[in-house]
C-alpha positions as CSV (number, residue, x, y, z in Angstrom):
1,X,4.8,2.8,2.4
2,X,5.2,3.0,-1.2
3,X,2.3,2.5,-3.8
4,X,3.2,0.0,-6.7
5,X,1.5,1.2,-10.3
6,X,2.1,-0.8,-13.4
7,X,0.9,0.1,-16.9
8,X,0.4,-1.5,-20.0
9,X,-1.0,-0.5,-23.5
10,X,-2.0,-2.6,-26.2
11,X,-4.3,-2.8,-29.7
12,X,-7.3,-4.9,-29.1
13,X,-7.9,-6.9,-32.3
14,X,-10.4,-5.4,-34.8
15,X,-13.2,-8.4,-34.0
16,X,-13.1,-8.0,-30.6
17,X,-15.7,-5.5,-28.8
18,X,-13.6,-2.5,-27.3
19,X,-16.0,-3.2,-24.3
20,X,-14.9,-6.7,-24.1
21,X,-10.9,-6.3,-24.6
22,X,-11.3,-3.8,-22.4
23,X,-12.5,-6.5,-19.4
24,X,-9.6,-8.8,-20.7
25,X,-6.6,-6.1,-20.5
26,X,-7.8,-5.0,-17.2
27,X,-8.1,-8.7,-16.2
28,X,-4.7,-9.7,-16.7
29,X,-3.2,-6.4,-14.9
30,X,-4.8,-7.1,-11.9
31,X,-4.6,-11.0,-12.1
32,X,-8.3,-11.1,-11.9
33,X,-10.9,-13.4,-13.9
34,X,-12.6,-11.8,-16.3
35,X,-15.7,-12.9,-14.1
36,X,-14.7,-11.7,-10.9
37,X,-14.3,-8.1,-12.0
38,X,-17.3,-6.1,-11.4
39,X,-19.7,-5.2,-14.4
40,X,-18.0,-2.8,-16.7
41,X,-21.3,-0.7,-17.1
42,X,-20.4,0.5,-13.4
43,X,-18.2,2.6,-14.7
44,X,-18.7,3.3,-18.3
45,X,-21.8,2.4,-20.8
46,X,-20.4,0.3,-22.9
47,X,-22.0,0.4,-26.2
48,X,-21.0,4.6,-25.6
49,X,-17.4,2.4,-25.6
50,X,-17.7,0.4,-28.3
51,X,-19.1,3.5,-30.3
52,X,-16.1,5.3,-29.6
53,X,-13.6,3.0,-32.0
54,X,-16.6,2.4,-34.5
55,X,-16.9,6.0,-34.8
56,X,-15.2,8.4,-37.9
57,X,-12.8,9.8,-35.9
58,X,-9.3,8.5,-35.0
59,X,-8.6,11.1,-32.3
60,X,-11.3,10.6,-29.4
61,X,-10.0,9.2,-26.4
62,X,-12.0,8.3,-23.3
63,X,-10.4,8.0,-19.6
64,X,-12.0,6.2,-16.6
65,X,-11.6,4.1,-13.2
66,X,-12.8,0.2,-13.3
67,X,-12.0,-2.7,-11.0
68,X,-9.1,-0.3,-9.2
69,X,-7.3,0.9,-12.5
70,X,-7.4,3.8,-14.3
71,X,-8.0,2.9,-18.4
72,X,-7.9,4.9,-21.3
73,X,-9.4,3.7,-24.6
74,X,-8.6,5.7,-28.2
75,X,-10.3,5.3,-31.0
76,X,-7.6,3.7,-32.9
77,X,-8.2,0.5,-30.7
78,X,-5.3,1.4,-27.9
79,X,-6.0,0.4,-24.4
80,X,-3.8,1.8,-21.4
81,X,-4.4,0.5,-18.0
82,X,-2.7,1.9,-15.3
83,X,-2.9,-0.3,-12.1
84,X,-3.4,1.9,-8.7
């Protein structure tokens, strides 16, 4: 039995909340309503999130499991999700 993974990267928009791009990207790889998913601060606090792209530096990435995917966020606004 093979696993299936899919990944996808994107820029959330500037006035957008990395917290809540984050929620929509992971949404639409799994095909789950935003809703449905379970409360993003399960996994990571998100106003540490959202400090991490309002922050000075443009190198800091952070790495961590919600709603069955693994997701990356960098400072420069990128979002990976990586469906497991």
């Amino acid at each position: 039995m093979s696993a299936t993974h899919s990944e996808t990267q994107s820029k959330a928009s500037s006035g957008v909340a990395i917290s809540t791009a984050v929620a929509e990207r992971v949404s639409t790889a799994t095909d789950t309503p935003v809703l449905e998913l379970p409360p993003l601060q399960a996994a990571i606090d998100p106003d540490v999130l959202d400090a991490l792209v309002g922050g000075r530096t443009t190198t800091a990435s952070v790495t961590f499991r919600y709603a069955g995917c693994v997701v990356t966020v960098r400072a420069d606004r990128t979002i990976e999700v990586l469906t497991e």
